[in-house]
C-alpha positions, 0 to 999 in steps of 0.5 A, a space after each residue: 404163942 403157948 405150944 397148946 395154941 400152936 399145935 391147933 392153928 398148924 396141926 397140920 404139920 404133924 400130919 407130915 410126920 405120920 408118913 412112911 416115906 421109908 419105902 418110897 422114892 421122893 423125886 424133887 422136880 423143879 418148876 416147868 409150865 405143864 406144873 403150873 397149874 398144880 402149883 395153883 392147885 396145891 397153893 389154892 386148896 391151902 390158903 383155903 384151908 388155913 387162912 382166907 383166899 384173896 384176889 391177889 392170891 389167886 393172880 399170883 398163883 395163876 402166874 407163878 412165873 411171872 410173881 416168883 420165878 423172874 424175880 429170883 424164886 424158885 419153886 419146887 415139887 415133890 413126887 413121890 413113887 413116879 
């Protein structure tokens, strides 16, 4: 893919770059329950901005424990002065 076309379909990415994160504190946190529903959140909003959202999606982003967590995933969250 030429670099031009690559930089329209995942712009995105850049915009992670522009973040001062210099002063902040970044605390990694991994997967519990009461997170869930931000995994689907998080997940649900991204699949609707960059590709299309399909039923099977959503079934697996309403049990993240039981698509990715049991069979060896691990997910994790960022947060960001909390």
């Amino acid at each position: 893919m030429p670099q031009r076309a690559w930089r329209q379909r995942h712009g995105h990415l850049h915009e992670l770059h522009q973040l001062n994160l210099a002063n902040d504190h970044i605390r990694m946190l991994p997967f519990e329950e009461k997170l869930a529903h931000h995994f689907s959140r998080l997940n649900t909003q991204w699949l609707q901005r960059y590709f299309q959202l399909e039923l099977a999606d959503m079934e697996m982003l309403n049990n993240p424990e039981s698509y990715f967590i049991s069979k060896g995933g691990l997910i994790f969250f960022a947060a960001i002065n909390n």
